[in-house]
CHARMM-style PDB file with segment names, atoms N, HN, CA, C and O in Angstrom:
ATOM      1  N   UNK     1      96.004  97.849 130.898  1.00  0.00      PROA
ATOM      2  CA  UNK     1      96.312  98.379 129.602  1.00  0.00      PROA
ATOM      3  C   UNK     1      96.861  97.255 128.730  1.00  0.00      PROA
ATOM      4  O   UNK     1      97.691  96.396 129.028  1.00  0.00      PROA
ATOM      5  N   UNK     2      96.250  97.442 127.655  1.00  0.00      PROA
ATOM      6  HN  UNK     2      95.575  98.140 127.413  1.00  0.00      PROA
ATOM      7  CA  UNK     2      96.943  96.215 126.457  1.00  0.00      PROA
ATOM      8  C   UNK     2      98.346  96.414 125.991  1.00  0.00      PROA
ATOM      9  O   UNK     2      98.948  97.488 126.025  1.00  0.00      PROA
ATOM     10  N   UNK     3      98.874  95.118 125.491  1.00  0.00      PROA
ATOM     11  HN  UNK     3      98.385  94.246 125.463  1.00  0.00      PROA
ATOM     12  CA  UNK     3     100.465  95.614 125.237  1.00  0.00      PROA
ATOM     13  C   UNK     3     100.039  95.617 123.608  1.00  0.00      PROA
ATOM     14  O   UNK     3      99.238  94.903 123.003  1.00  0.00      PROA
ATOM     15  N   UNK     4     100.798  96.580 123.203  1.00  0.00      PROA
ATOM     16  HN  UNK     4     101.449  97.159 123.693  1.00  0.00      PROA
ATOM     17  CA  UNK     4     100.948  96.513 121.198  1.00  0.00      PROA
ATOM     18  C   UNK     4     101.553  95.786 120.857  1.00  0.00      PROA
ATOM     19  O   UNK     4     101.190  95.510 119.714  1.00  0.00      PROA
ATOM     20  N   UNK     5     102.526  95.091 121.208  1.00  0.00      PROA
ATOM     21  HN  UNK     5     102.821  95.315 122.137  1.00  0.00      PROA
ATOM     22  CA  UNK     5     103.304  94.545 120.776  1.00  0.00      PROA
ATOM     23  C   UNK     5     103.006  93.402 119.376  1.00  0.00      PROA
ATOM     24  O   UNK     5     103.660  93.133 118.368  1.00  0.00      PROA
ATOM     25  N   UNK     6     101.941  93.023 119.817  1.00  0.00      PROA
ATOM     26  HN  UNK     6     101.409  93.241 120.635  1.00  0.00      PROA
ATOM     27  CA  UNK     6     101.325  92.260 118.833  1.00  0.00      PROA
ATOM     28  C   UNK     6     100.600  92.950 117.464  1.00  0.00      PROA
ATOM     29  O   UNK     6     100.493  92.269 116.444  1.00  0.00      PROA
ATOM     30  N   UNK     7     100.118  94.323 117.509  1.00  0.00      PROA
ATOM     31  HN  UNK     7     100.205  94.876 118.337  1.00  0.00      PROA
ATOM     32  CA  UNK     7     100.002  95.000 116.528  1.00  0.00      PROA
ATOM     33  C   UNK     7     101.236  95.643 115.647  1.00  0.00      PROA
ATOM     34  O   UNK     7     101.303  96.014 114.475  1.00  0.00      PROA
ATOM     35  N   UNK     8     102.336  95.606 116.903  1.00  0.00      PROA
ATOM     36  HN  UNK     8     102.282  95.305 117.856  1.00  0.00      PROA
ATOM     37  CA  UNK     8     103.469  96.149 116.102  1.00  0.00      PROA
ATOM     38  C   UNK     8     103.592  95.175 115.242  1.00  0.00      PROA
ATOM     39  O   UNK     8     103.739  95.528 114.073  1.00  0.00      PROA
ATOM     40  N   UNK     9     103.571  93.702 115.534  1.00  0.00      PROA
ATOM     41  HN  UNK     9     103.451  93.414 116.485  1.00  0.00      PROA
ATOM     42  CA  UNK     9     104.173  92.820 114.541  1.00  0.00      PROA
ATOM     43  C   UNK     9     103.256  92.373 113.435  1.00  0.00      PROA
ATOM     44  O   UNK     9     103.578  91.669 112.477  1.00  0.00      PROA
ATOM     45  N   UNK    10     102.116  92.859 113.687  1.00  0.00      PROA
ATOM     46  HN  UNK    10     101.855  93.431 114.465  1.00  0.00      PROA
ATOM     47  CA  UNK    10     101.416  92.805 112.648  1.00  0.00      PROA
ATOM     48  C   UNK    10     101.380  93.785 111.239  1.00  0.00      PROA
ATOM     49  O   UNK    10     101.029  93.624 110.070  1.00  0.00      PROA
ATOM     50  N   UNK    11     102.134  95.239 112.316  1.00  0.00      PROA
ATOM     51  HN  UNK    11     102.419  95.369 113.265  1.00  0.00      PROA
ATOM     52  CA  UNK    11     102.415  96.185 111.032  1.00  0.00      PROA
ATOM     53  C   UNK    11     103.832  95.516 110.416  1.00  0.00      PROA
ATOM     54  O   UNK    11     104.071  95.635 109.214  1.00  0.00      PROA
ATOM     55  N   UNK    12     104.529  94.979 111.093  1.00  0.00      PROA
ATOM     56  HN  UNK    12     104.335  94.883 112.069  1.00  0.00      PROA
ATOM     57  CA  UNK    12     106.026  94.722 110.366  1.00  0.00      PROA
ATOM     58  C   UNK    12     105.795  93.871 109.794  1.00  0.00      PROA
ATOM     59  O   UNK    12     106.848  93.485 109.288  1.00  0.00      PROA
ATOM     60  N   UNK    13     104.644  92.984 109.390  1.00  0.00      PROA
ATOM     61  HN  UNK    13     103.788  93.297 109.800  1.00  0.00      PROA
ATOM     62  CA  UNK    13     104.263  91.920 108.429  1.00  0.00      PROA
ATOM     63  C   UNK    13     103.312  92.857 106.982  1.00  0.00      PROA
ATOM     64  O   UNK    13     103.336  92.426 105.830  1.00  0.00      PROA
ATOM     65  N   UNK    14     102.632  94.003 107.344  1.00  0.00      PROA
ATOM     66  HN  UNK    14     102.612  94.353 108.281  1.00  0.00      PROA
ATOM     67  CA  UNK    14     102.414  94.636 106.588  1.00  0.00      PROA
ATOM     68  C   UNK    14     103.229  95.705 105.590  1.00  0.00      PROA
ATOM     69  O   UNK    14     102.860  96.220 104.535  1.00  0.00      PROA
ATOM     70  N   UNK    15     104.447  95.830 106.316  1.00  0.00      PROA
ATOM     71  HN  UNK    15     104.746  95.411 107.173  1.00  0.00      PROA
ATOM     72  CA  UNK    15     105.282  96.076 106.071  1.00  0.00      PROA
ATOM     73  C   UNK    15     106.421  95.669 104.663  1.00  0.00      PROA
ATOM     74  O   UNK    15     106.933  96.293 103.734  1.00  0.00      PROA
ATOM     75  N   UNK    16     106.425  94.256 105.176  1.00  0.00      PROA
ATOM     76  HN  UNK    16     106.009  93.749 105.931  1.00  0.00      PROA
ATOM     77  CA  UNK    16     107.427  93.436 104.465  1.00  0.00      PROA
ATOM     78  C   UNK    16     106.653  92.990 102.737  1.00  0.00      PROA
ATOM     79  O   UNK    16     107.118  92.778 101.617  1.00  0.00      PROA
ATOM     80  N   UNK    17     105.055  93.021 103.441  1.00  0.00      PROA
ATOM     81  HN  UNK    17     104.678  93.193 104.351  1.00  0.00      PROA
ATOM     82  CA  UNK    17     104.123  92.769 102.060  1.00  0.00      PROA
ATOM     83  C   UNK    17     104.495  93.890 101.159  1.00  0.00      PROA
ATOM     84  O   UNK    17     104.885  93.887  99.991  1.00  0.00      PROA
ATOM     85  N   UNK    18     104.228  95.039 102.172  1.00  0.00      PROA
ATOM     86  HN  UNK    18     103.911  95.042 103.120  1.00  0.00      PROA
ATOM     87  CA  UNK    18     104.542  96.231 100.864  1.00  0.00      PROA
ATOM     88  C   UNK    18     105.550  96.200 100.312  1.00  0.00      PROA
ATOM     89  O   UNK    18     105.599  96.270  99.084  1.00  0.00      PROA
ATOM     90  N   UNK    19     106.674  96.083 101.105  1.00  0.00      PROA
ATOM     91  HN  UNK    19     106.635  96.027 102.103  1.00  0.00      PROA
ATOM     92  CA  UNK    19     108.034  95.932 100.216  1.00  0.00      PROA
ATOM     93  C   UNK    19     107.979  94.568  99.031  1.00  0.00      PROA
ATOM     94  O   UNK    19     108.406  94.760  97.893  1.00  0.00      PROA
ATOM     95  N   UNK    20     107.559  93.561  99.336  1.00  0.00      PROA
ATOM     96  HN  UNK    20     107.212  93.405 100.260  1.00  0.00      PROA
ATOM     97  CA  UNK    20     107.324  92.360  98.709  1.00  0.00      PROA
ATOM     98  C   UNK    20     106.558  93.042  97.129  1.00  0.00      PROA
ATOM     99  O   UNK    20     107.127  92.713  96.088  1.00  0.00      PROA
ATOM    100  N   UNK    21     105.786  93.608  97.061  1.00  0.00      PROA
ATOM    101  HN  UNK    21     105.324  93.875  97.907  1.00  0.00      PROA
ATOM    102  CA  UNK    21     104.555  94.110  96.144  1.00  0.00      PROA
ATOM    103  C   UNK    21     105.316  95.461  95.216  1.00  0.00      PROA
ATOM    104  O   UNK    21     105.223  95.720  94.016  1.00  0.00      PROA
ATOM    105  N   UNK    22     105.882  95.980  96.032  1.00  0.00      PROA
ATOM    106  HN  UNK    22     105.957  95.769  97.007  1.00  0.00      PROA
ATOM    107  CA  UNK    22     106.549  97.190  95.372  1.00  0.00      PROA
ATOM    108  C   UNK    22     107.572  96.441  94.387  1.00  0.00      PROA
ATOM    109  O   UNK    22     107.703  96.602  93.173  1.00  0.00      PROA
ATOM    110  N   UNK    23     108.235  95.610  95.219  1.00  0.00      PROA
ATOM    111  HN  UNK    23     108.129  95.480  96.205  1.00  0.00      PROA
ATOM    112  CA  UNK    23     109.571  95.133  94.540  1.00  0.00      PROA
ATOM    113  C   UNK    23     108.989  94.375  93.282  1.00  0.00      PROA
ATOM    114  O   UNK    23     109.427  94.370  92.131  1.00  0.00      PROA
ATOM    115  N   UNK    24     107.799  93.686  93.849  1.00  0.00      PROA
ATOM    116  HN  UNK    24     107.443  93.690  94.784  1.00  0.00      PROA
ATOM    117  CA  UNK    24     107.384  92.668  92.438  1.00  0.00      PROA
ATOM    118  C   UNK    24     106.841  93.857  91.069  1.00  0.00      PROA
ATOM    119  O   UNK    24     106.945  93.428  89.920  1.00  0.00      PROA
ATOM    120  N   UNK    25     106.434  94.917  91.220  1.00  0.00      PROA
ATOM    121  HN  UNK    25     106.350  95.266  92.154  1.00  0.00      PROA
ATOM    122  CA  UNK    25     105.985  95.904  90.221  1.00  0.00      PROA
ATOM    123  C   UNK    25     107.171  96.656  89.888  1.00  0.00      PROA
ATOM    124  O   UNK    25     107.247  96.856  88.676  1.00  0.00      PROA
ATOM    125  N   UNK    26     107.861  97.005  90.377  1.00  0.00      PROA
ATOM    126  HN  UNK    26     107.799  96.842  91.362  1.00  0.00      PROA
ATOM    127  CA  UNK    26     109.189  96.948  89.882  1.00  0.00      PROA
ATOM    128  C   UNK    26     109.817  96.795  89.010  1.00  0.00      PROA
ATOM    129  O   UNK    26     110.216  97.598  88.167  1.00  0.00      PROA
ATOM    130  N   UNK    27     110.024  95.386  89.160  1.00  0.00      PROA
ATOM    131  HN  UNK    27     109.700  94.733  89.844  1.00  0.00      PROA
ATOM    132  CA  UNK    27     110.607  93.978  88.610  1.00  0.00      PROA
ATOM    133  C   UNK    27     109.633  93.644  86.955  1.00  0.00      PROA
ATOM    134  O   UNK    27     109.978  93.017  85.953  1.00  0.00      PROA
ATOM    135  N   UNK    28     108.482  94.305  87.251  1.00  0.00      PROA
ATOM    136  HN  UNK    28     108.202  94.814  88.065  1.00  0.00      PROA
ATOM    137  CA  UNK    28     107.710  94.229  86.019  1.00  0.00      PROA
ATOM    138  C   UNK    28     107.753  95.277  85.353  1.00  0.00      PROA
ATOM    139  O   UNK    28     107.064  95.319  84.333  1.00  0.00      PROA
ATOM    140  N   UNK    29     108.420  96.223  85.655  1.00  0.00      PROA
ATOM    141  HN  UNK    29     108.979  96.190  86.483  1.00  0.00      PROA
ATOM    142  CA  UNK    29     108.596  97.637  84.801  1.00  0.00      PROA
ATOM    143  C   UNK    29     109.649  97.702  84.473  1.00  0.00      PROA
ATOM    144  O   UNK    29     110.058  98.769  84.016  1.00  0.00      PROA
ATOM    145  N   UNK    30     110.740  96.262  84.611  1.00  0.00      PROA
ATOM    146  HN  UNK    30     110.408  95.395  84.982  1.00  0.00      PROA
ATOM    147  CA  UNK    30     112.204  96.767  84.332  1.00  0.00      PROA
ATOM    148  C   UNK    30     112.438  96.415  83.014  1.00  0.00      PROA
ATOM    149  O   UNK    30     111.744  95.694  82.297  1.00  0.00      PROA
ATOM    150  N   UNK    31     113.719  97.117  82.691  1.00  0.00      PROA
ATOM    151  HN  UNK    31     114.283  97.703  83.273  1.00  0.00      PROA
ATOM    152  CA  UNK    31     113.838  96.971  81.270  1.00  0.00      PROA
ATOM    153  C   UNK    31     114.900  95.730  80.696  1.00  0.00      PROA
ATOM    154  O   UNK    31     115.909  95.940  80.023  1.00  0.00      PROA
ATOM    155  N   UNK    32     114.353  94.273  81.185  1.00  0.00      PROA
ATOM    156  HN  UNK    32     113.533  94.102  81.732  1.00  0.00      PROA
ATOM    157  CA  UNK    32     115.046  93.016  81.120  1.00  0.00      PROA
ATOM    158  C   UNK    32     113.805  92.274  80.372  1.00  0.00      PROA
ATOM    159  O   UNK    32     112.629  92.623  80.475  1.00  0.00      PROA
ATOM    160  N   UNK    33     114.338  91.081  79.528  1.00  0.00      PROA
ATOM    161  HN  UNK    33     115.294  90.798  79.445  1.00  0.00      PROA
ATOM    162  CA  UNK    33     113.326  90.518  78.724  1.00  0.00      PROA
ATOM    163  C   UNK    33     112.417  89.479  79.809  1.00  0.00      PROA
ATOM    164  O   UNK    33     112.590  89.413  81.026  1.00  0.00      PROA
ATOM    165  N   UNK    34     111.655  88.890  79.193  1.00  0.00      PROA
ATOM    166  HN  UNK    34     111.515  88.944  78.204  1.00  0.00      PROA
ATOM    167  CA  UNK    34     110.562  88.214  80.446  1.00  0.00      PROA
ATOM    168  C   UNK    34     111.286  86.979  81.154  1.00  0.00      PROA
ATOM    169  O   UNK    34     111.076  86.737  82.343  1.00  0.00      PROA
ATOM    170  N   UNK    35     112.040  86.306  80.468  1.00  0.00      PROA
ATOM    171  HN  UNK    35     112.211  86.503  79.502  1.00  0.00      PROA
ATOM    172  CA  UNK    35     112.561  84.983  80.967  1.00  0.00      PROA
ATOM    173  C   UNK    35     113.331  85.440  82.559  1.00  0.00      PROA
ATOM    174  O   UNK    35     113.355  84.810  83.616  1.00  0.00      PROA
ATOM    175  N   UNK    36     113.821  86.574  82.257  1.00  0.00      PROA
ATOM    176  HN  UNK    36     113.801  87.086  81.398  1.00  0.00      PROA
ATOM    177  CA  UNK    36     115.471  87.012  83.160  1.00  0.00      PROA
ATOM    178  C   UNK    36     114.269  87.872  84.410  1.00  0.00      PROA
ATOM    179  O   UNK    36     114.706  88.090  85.540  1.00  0.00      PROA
ATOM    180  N   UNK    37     113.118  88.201  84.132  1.00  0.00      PROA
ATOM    181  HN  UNK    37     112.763  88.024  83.214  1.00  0.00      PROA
ATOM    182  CA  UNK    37     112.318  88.897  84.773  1.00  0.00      PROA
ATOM    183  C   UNK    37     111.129  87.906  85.603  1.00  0.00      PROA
ATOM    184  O   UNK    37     110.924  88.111  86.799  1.00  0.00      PROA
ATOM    185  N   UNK    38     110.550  87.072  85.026  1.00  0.00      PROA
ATOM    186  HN  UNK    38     110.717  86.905  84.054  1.00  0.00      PROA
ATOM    187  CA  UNK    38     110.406  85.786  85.521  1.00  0.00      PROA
ATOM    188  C   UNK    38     111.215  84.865  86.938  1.00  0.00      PROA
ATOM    189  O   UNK    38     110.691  84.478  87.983  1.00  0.00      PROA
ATOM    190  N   UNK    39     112.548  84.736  86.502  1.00  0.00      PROA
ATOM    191  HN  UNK    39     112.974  85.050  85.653  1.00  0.00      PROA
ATOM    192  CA  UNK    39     113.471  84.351  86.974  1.00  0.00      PROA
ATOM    193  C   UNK    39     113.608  85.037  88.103  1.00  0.00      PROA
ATOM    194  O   UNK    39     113.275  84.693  89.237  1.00  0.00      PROA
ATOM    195  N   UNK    40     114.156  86.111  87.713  1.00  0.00      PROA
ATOM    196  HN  UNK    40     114.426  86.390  86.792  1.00  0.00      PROA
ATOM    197  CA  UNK    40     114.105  87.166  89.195  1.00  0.00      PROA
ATOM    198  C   UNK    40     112.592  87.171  90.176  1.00  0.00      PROA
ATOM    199  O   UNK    40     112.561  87.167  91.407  1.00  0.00      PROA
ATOM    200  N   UNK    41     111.423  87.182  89.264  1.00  0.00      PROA
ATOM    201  HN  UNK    41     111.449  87.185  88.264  1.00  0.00      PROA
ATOM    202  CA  UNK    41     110.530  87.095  90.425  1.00  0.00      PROA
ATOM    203  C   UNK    41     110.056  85.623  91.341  1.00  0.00      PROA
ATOM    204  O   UNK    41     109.230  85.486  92.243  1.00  0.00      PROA
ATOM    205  N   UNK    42     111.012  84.595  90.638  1.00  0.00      PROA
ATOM    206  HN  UNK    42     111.683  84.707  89.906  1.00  0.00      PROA
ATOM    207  CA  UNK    42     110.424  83.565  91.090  1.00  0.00      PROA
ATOM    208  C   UNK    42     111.641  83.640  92.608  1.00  0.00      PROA
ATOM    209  O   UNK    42     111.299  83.334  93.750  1.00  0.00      PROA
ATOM    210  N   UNK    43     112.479  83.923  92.370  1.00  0.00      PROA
ATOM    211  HN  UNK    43     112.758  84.171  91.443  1.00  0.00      PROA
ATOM    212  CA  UNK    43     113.654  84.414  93.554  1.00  0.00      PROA
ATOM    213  C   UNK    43     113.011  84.793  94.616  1.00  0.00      PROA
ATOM    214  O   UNK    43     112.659  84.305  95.689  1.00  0.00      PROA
ATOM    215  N   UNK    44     112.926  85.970  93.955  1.00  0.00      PROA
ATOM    216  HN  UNK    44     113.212  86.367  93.082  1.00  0.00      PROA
ATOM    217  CA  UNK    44     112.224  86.814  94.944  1.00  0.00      PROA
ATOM    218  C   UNK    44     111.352  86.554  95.992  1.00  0.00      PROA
ATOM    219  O   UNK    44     111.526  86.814  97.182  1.00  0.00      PROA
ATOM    220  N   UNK    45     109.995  85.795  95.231  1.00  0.00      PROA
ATOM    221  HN  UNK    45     109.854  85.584  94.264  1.00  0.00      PROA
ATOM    222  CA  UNK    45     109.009  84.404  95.904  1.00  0.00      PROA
ATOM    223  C   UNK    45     110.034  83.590  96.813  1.00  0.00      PROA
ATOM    224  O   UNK    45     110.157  83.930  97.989  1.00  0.00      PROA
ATOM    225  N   UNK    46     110.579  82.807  96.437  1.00  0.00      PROA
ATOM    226  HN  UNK    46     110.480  82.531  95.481  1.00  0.00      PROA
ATOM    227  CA  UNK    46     111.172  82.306  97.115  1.00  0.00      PROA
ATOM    228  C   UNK    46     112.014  82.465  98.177  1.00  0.00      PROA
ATOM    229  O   UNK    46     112.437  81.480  98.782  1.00  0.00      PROA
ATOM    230  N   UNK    47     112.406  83.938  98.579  1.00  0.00      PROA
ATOM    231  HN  UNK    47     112.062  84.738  98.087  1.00  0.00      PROA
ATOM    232  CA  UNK    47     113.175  84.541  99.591  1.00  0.00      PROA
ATOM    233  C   UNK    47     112.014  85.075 100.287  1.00  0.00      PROA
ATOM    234  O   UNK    47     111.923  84.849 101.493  1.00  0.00      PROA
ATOM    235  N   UNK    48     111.014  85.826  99.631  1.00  0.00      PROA
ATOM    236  HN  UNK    48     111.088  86.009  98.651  1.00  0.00      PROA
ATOM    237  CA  UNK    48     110.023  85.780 100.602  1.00  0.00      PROA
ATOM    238  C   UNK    48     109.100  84.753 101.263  1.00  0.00      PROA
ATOM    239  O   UNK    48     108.426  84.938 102.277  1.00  0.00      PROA
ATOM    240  N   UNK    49     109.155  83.985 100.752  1.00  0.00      PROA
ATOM    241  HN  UNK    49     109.702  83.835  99.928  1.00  0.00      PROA
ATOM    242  CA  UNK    49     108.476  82.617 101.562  1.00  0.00      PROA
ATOM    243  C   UNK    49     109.424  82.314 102.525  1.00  0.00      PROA
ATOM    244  O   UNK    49     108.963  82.266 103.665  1.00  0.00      PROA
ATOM    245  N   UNK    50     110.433  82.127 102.428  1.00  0.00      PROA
ATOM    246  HN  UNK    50     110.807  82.166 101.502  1.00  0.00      PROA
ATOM    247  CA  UNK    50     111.573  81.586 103.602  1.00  0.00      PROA
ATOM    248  C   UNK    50     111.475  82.858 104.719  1.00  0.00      PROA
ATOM    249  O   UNK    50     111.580  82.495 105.890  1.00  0.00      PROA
ATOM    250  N   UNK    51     111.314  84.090 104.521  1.00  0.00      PROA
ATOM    251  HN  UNK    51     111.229  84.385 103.569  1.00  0.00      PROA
ATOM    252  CA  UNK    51     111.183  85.416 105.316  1.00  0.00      PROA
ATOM    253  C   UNK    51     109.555  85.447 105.965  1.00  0.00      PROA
ATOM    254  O   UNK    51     109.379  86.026 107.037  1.00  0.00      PROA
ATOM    255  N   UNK    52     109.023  85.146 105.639  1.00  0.00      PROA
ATOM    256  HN  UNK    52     109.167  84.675 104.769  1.00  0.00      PROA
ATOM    257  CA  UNK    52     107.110  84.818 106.152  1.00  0.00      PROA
ATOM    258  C   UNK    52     107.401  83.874 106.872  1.00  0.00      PROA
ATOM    259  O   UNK    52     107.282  83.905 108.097  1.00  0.00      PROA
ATOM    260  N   UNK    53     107.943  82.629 106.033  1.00  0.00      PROA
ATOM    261  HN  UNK    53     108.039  82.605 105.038  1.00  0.00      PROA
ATOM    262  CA  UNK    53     107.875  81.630 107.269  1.00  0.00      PROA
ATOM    263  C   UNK    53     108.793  81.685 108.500  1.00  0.00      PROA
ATOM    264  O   UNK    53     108.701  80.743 109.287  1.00  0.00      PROA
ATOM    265  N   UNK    54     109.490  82.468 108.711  1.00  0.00      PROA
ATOM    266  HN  UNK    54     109.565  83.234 108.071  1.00  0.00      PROA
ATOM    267  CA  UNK    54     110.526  83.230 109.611  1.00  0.00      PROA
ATOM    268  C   UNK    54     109.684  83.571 110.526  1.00  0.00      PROA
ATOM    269  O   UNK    54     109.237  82.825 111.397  1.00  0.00      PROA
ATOM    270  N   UNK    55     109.250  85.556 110.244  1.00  0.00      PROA
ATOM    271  HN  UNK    55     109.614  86.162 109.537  1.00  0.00      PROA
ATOM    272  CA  UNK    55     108.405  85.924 111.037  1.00  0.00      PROA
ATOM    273  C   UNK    55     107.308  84.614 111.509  1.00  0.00      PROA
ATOM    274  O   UNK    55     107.459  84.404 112.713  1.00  0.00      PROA
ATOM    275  N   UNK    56     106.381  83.797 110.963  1.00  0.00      PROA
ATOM    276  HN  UNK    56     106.258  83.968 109.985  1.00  0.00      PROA
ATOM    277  CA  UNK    56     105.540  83.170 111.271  1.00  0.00      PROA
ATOM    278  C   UNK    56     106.176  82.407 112.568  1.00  0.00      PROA
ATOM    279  O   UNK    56     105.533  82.308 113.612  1.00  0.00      PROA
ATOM    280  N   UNK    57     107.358  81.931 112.431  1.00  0.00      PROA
ATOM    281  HN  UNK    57     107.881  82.012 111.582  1.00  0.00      PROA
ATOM    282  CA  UNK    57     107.734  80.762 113.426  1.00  0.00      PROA
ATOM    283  C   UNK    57     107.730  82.235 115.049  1.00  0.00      PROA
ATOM    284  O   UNK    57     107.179  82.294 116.147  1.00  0.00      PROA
ATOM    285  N   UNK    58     108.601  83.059 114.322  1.00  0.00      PROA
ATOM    286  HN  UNK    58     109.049  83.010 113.430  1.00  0.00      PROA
ATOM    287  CA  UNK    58     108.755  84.025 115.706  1.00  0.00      PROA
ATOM    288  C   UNK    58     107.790  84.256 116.248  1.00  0.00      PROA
ATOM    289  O   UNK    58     107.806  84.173 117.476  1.00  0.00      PROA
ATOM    290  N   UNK    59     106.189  84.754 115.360  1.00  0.00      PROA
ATOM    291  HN  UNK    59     106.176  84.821 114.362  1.00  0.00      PROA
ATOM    292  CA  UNK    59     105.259  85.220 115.723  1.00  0.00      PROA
ATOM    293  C   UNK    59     104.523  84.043 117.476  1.00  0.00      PROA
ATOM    294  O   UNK    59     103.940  84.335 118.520  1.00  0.00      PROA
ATOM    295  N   UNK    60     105.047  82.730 116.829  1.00  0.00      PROA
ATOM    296  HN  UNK    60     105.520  82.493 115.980  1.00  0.00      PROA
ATOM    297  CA  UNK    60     104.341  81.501 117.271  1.00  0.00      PROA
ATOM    298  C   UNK    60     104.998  82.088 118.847  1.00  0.00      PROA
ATOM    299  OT1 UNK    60     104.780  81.457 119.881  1.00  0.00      PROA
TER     300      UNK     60
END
């Protein structure tokens, strides 16, 4: 029998996208001018890249 384990972590990477995607549409519906909204999404990018490349190292 196969182990899931590896599909599990493939949903918890699908996972984190959705949250990633939700948060970024969000962030574009809020009621802040573009610079301060910008700003926040470039954050955001940037916490999620450090969090991908996380999972990625664990995945290894």
């Amino acid at each position: 029998m196969e182990s899931t384990e590896g599909g599990a972590k493939a949903i918890d990477v699908y996972i984190y996208a959705g949250i990633a995607v939700g948060l970024a549409i969000g962030l574009l519906f809020a009621p802040q001018s573009g610079v301060e909204t910008r700003t926040m999404l470039r954050e955001k990018a940037l916490q999620l890249q450090a969090k991908a490349a996380e999972v990625a190292e664990k995945l290894k």
